[in-house]
LUMLUMBA-452621 format. One record per residue (C-alpha): residue number from 1; x negated, y negated, z negated. Coordinates in pm, whole numbers, plus 32768, in hexadecimal, padded with zeros to 4 digits. Example, Ala and Ser with C-alpha at 12.3 -4.5 7.8 and 13.67 -1.06 7.14 Angstrom:
% LUMLUMBA-452621
{site 1, {7B32, 81C2, 7CF4}},
{site 2, {7AA9, 806A, 7D36}},
END
This chain:
% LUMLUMBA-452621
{site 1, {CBF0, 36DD, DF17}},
{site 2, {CC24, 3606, DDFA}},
{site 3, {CB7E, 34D4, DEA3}},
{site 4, {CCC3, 34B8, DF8F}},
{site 5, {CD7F, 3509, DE61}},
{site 6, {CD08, 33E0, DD8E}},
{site 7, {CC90, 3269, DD6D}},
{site 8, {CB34, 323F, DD6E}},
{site 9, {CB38, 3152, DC59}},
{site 10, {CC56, 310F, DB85}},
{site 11, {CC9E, 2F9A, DACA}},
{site 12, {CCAD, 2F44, D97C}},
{site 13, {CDCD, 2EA1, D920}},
{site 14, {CDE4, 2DCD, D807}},
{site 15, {CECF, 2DC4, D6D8}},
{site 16, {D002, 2CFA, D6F1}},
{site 17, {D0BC, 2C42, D5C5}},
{site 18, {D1C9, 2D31, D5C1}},
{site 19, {D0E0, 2E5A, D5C5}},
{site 20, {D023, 2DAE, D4C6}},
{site 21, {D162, 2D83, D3C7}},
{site 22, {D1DB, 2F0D, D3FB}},
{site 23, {D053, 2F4B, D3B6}},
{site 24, {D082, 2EA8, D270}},
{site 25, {D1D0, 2EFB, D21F}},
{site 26, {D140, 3091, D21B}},
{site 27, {CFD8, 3029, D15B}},
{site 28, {CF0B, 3045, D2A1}},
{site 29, {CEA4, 2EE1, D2B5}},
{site 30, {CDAC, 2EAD, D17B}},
{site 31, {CC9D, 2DA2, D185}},
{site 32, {CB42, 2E9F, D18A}},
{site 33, {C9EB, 2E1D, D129}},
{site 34, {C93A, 2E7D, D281}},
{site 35, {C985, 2E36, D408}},
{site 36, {C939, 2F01, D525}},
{site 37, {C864, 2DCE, D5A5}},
{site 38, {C796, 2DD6, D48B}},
{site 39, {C745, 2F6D, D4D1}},
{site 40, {C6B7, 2EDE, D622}},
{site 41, {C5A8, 2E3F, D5A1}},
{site 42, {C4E3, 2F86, D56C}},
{site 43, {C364, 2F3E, D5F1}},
{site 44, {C333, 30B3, D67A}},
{site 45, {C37A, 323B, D66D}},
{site 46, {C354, 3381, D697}},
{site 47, {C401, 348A, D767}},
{site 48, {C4AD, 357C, D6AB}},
{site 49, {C46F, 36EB, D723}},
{site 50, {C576, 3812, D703}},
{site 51, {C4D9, 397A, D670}},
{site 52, {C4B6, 39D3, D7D9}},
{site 53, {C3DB, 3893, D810}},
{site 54, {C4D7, 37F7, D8E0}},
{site 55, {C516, 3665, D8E7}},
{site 56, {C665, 3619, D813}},
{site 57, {C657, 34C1, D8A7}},
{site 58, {C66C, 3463, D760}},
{site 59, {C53D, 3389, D6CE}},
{site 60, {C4F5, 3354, D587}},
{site 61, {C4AE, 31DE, D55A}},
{site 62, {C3FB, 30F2, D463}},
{site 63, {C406, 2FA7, D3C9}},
{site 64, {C2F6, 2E82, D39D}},
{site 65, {C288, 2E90, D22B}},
{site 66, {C332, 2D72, D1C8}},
{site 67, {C47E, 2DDA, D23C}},
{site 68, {C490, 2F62, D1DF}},
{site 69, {C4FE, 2F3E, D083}},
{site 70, {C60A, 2E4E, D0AC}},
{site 71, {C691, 2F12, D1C5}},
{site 72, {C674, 3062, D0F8}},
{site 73, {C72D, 2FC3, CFE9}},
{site 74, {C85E, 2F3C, D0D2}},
{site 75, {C87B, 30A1, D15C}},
{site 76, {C88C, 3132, CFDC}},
{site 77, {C9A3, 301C, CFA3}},
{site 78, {CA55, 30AA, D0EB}},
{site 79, {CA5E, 3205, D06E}},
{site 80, {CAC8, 31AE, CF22}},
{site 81, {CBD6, 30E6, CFEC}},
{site 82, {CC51, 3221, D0B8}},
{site 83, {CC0F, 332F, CFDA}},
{site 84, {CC7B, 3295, CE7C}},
{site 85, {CD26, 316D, CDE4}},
{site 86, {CBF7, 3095, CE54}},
{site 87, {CB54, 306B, CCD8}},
{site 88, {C9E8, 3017, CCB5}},
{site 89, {C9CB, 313C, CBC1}},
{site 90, {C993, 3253, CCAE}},
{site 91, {C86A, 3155, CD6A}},
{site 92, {C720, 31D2, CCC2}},
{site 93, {C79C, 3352, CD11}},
{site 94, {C76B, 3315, CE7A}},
{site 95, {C662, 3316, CF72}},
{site 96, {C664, 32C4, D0EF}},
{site 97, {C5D8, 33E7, D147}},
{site 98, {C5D9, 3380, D2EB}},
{site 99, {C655, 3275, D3C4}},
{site 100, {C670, 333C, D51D}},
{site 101, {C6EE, 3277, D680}},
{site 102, {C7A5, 331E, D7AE}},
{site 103, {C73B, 32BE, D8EF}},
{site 104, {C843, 3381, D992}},
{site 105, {C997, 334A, D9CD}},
{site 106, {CA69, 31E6, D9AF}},
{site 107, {CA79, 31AC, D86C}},
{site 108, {C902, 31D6, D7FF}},
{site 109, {C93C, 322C, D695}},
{site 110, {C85D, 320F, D57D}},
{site 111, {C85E, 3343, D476}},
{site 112, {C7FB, 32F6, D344}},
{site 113, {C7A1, 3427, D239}},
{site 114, {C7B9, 33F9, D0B5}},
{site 115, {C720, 34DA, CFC3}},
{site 116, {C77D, 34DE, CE39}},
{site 117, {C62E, 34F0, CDAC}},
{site 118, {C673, 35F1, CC8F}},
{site 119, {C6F7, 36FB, CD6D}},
{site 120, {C685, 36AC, CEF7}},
{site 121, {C7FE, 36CC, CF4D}},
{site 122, {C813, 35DA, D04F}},
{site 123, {C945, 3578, D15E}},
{site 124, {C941, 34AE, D299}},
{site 125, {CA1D, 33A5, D31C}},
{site 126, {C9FB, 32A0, D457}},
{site 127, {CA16, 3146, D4A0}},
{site 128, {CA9C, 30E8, D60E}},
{site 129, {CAE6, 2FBE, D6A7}},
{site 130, {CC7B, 2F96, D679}},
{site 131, {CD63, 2FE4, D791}},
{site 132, {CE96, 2FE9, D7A7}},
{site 133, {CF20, 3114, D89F}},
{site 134, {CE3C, 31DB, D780}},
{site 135, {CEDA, 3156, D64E}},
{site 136, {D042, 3194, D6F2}},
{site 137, {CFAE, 32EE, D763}},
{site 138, {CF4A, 3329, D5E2}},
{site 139, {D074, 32B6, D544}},
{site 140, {D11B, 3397, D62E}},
{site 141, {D03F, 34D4, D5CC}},
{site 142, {D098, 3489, D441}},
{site 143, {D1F8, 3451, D489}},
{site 144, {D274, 3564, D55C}},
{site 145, {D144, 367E, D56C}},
{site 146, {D124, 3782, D42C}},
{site 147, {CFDF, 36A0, D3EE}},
{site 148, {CF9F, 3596, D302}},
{site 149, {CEA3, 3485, D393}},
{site 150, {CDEB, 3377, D296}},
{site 151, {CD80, 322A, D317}},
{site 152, {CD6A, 30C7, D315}},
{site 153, {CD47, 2FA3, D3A9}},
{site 154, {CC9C, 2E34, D394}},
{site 155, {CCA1, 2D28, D479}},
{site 156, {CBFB, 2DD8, D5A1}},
{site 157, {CBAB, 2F16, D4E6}},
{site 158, {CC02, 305F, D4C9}},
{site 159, {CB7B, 3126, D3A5}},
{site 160, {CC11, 32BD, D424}},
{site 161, {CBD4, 33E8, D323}},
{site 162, {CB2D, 3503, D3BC}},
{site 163, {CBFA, 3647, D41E}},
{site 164, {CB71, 3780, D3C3}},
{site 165, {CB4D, 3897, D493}},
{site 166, {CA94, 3941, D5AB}},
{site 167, {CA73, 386A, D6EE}},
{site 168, {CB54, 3921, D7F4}},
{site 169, {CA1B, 394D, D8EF}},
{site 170, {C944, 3A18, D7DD}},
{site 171, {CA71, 3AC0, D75B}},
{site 172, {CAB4, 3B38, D8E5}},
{site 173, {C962, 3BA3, D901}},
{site 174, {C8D4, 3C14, D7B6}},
{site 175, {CA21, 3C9C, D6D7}},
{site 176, {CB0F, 3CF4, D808}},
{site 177, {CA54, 3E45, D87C}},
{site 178, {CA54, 3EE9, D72F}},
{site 179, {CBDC, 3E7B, D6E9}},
{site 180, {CCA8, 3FF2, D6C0}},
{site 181, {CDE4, 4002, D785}},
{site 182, {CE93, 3F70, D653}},
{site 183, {CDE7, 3E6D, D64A}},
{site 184, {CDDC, 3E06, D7AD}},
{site 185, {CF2D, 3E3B, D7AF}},
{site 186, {CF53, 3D3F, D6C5}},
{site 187, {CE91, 3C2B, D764}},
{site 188, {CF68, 3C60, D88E}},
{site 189, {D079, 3BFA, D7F0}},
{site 190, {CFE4, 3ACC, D747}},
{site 191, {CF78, 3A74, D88B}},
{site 192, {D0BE, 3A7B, D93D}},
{site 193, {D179, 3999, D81B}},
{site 194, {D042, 3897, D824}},
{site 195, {D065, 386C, D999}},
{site 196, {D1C3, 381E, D960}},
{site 197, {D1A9, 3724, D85F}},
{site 198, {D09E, 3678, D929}},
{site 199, {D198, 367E, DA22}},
{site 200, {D2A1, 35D7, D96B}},
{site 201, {D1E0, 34EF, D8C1}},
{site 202, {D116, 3469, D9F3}},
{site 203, {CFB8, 34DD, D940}},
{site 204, {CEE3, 34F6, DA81}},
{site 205, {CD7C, 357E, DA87}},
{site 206, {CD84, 36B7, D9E4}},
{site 207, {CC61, 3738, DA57}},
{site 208, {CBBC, 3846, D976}},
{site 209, {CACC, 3741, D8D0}},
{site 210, {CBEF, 3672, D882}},
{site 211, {CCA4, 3783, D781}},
{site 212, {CC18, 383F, D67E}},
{site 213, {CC5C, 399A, D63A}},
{site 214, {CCAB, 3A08, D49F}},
{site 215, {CCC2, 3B27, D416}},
{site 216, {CD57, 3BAE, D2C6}},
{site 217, {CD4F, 3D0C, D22F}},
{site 218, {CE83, 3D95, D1D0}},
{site 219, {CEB0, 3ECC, D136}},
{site 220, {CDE2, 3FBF, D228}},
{site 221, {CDE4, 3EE9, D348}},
{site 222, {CD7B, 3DB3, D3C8}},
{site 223, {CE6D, 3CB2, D456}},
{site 224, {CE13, 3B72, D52E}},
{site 225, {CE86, 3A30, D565}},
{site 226, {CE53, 3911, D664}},
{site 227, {CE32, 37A5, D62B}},
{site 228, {CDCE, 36AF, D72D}},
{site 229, {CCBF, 35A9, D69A}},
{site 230, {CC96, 349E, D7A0}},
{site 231, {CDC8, 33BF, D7D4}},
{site 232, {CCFE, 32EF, D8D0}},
{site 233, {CE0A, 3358, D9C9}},
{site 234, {CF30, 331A, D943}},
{site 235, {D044, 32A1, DA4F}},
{site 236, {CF56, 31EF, DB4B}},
{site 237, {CF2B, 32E1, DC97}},
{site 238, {D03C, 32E3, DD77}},
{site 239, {D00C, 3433, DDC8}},
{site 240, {D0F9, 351A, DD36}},
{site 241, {CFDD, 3629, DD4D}},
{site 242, {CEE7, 3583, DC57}},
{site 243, {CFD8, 35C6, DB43}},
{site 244, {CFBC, 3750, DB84}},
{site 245, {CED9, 3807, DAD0}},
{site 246, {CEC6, 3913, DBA1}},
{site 247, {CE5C, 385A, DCD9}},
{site 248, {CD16, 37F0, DC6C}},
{site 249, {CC0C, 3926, DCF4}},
{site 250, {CB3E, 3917, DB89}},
{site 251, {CC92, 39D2, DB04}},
{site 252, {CC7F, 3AD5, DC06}},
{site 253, {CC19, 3BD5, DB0E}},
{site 254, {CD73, 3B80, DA2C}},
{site 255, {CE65, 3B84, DB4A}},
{site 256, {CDD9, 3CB8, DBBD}},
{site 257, {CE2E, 3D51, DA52}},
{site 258, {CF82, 3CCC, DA6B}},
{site 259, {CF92, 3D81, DBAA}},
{site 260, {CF31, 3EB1, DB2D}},
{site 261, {CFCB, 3ECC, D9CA}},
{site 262, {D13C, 3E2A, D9F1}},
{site 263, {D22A, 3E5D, DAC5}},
{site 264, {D2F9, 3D5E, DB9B}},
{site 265, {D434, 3D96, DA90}},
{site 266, {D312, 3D7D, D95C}},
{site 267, {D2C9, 3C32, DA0C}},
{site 268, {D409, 3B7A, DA21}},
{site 269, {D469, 3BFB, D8D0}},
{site 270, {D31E, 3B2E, D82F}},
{site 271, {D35D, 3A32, D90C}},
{site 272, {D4CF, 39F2, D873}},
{site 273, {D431, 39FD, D71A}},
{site 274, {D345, 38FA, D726}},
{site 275, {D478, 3844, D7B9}},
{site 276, {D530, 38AC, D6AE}},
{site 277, {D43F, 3840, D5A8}},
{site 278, {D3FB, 370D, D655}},
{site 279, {D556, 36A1, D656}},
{site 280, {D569, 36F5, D4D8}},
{site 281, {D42C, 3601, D4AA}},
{site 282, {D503, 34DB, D56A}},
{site 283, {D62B, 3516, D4A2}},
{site 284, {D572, 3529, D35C}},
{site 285, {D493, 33DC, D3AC}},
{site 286, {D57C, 3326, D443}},
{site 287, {D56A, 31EA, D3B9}},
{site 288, {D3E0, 31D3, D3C7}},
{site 289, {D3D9, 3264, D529}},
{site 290, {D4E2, 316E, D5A7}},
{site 291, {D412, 303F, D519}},
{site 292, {D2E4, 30FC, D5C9}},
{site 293, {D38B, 3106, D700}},
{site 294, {D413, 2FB3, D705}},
{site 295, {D2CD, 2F55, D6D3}},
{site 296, {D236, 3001, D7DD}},
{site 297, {D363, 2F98, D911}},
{site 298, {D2F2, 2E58, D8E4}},
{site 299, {D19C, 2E76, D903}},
{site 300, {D09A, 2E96, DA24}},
{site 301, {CFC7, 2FD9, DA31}},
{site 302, {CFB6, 301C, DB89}},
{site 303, {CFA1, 2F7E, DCC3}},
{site 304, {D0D8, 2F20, DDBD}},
{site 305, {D069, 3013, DEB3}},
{site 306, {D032, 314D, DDD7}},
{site 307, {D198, 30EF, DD1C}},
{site 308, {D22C, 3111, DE78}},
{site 309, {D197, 3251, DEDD}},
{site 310, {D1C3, 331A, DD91}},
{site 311, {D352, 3270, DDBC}},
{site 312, {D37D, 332A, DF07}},
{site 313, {D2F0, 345F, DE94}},
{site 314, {D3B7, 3487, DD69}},
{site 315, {D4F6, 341B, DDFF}},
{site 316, {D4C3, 3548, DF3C}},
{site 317, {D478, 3648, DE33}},
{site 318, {D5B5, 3609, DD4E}},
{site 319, {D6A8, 3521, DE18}},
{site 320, {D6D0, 345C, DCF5}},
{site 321, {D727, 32E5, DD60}},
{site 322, {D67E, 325B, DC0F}},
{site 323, {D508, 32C4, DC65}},
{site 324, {D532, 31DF, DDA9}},
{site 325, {D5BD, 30C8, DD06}},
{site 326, {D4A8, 30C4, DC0C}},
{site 327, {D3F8, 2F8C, DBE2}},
{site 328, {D2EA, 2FF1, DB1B}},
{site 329, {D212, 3140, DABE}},
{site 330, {D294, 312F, D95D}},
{site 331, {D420, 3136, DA15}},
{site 332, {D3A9, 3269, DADD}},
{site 333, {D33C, 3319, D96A}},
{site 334, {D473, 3285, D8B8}},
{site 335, {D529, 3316, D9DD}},
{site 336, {D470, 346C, D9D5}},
{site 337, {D4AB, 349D, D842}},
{site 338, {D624, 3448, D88A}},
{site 339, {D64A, 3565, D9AB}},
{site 340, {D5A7, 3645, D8A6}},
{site 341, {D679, 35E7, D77B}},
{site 342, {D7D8, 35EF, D842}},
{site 343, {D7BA, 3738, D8B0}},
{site 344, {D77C, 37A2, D769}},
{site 345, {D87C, 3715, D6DD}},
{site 346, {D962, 3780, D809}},
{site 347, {D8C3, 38FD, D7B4}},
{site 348, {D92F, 38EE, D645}},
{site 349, {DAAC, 3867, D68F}},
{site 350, {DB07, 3961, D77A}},
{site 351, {DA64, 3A57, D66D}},
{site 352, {DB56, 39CB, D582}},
{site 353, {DC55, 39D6, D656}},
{site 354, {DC06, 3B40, D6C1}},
{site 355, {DC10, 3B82, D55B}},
{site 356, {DD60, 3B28, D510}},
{site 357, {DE31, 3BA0, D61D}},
END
């Protein structure tokens, strides 16, 4: 199914001057110690195992001798970078506990763990080769989701923290089963409001190894949340389809709940709110999000022929003439977040209205 869905392989596309400036204006672009080129030059590795001695198609990789310690040190500097003010200070608290290499996937990360020595606390963050569809699709995520997302980027570079949680798969098949009706409940509504922002936003590849599931204990119950974690999709298919959760067969097992536990009413009503809350993000951020988005009209992310396809689509599903004049993918999100934030606004005024007479 999802191979007629999707590209094959999707481009990298490289980091324009004005992309570059709004990346700076915002403290994304920093100069960091370390490349993702110089992570390449590992000389082997080792396949990393899950606990039910399945392949992670991760590896965990190695340096020649007289490269290790300079590259351990350059990834200390990076996480003092992201995680602190960047001082030297913090430097002899940290270890590089792993240097681990996907194998899967487009962007074929690189996690790197660090330890603090006195108390083997230890957090992970990745270095990716910079792209820009994922940097708009990041900015995007801190701007207008209920998320916060830390990162930088150098040059070619992209230096992501890592998002906690449990991967969407294992959550499905390990945590799901033994959810109580409250519960379950509850991830069906999560679910329904992440599908629509997706949606809106043009976040494409949801797939349940692409989101992480959290949970948080409040009071006598547990309540979830869902946050997507790969951005490699952001506004590049041109079909509509991609950017719908609930399409993709790995999320059978959470539409199914949403069939079950909510109602078609229950449905629409969480589907307004995420619009709702949405269109309070836009209003709120509007000056960031409208350099953003400037940003991104101009810019190539996408080729002619998806542009075309994801136009036509857009424009028979709402009738509105601005999705088919769109010229870009970033015109077709600018043009989205406007829909959203004009009915809103239309909403409140007649409630106003309503109101007074």
């Amino acid at each position: 199914m999802e191979e007629k869905l999707m590209s094959k392989k999707k481009p990298s596309y490289p980091i324009n001057e004005r992309l570059k400036e709004y990346l700076t204006k915002y403290n994304r672009e920093i100069k960091i110690p370390v490349f993702y080129d110089d992570l390449l030059r590992f000389s082997g590795g080792i396949n990393i195992y899950d606990k039910n001695d399945n392949d992670t198609l991760w590896i965990s990789v190695y340096y020649p001798e007289h490269e290790r310690d300079e590259i351990e040190e350059s990834l200390k500097r990076v996480y003092a970078i992201l995680h602190s003010d960047g001082s030297e200070n913090i430097l002899p608290f940290l270890k590089v506990a792993s240097i681990d290499y996907c194998t899967f996937g487009n962007s074929k990360p690189f996690r790197i763990k660090i330890n603090n020595i006195f108390n083997d606390n230890y957090t992970y963050f990745y270095v990716k080769k910079a792209d820009a569809s994922r940097i708009y699709g990041l900015d995007l995520e801190h701007i207008l989701s209920p998320n916060r997302i830390n990162f930088l980027v150098y040059r070619d570079t992209l230096i992501e923290e890592h998002i906690h949680g449990i991967p969407g798969d294992v959550f499905i098949s390990e945590y799901l089963p033994h959810c109580d009706d409250v519960g379950k409940a509850q991830l069906a509504k999560e679910f329904v409001k992440f599908n629509e922002r997706c949606m809106i936003l043009l976040l494409g590849d949801m797939r349940s190894y692409n989101y992480v599931v959290i949970p948080t204990h409040d009071f006598d119950h547990i309540k979830y949340k869902i946050r997507a974690i790969d951005f490699d999709q952001q506004a590049y298919e041109g079909n509509y389809k991609v950017y719908k959760p609930h399409i993709f067969k790995e999320n059978f097992k959470m539409v199914e709940l949403v069939s079950n536990r909510l109602r078609d009413n229950s449905i629409e009503q969480y589907r307004e709110e995420e619009r709702a809350v949405l269109a309070k993000r836009i209003i709120t951020s509007k000056n960031r999000l409208r350099r953003l988005l400037k940003c991104m009209s101009k810019d190539t992310i996408s080729t002619e022929e998806n542009l075309k396809s994801l136009k036509k689509q857009l424009y028979d599903y709402t009738h509105d003439m601005k999705f088919k004049r769109a010229n870009s993918m970033g015109q077709i999100v600018k043009t989205a977040l406007d829909f959203v934030k004009r009915n809103y606004e239309d909403v409140s005024m007649k409630r106003i209205i309503d109101a007074r007479y």
